[in-house]
C-alpha positions, 0 to 999 in steps of 0.5 A, spaced: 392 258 615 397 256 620 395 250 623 398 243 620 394 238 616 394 231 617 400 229 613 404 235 616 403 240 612 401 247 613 395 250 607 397 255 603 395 261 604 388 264 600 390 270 595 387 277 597 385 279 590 383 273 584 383 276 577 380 271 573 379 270 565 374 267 560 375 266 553 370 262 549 369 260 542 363 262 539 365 261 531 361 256 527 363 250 528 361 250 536 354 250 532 353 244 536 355 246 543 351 251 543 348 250 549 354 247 553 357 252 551 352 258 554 351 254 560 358 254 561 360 261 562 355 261 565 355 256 571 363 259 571 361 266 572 356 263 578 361 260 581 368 264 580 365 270 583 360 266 588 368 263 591 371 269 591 366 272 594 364 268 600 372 267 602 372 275 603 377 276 597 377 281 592 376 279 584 376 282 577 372 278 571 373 280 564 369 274 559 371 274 552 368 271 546 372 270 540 370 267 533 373 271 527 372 278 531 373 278 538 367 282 544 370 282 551 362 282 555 366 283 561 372 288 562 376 287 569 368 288 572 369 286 580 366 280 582 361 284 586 358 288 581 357 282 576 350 280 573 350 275 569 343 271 565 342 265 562 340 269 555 347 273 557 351 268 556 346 264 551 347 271 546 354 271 548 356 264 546 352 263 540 355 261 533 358 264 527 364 266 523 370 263 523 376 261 529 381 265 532 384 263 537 392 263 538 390 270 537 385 271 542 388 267 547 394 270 547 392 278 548 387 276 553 392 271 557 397 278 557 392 282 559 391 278 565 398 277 566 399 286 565 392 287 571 396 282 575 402 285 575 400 292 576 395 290 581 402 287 585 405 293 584 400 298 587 399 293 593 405 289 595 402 286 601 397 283 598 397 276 595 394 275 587 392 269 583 390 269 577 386 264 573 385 263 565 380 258 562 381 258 555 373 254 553 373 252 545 373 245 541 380 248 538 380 248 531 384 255 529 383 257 521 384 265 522 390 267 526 396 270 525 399 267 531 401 260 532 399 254 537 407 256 539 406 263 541 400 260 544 404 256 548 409 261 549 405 265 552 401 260 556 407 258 559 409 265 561 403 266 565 404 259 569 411 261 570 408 267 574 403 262 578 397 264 573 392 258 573 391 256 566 385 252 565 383 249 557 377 245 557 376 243 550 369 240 547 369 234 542 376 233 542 382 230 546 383 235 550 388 233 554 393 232 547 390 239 544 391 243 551 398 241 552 400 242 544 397 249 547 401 250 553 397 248 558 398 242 563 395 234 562 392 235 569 388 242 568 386 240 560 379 238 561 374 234 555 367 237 555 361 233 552 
């Protein structure tokens, strides 16, 4: 990490501990990204705890599934003890009921904001990142919460340097995303 690159500059250092969060739409209307759906949570569980794991870091995982009730699968669990299966995230993600989204994003979204901070409290030295990716098709009909307070509260975790991600299927997600708070560059369409 001290060695310059070609253009000059130095590369970051890795963060020692990555909390990383899901949050996927599993209501009704995903009906026909059933499949996308599933593998997603899937491949990213895979990948996000792989990449944490071979870098030598710390990581936590919390996976969280909304529809019009919202069932966290994965609570903060270390990445070392993770298991996950395709009929895992098959049962995970499979559709029904209505959207809530606003509301489900943004308590997950504090929630790792408050892990991070408490984490950064106990252990001073150490350098944390957090990643939030937000998975729906971003059609909200059953939140109290609106597309501003997500927006406010997705700003106030990129603000505290918290990688927000908004994959969105079946849309421009680059539009949705950033009404959301999210950034054009990390606001990704899915087919």
């Amino acid at each position: 990490n001290v060695k310059r690159n070609t253009s000059g500059t130095r590369p970051q250092v890795p963060p020692n501990t990555v909390f990383a969060t899901y949050v996927g739409d599993r209501s009704g209307s995903m009906e026909n990204q059933r499949k996308a759906s599933a593998e997603g949570v899937y491949e990213w569980t895979k990948e996000m705890c792989s990449g944490v794991l071979n870098n030598g870091q710390n990581g936590f995982i919390t996976v969280t599934f909304f529809d019009d009730e919202t069932e966290c699968r994965m609570d903060n669990i270390p990445m070392n003890n993770v298991v996950i299966s395709m009929e895992d995230a098959r049962d995970w993600s499979c559709p029904r009921g209505m959207t809530k989204l606003y509301d489900t994003a943004i308590v997950e979204i504090n929630k790792l904001r408050k892990r991070i901070k408490k984490h950064q409290e106990a252990h001073p030295n150490e350098k944390v990142h957090g990643v939030f990716q937000l998975f729906s098709d971003g059609c909200d009909n059953k939140s109290i919460a609106t597309s501003y307070n997500l927006q406010k509260a997705i700003q106030a975790a990129k603000d505290e340097g918290i990688t927000c991600i908004y994959l969105g299927i079946g849309q421009n997600a680059e539009k949705i995303g950033c009404s959301y708070g999210f950034d054009r560059e990390t606001s990704l369409s899915a087919d």
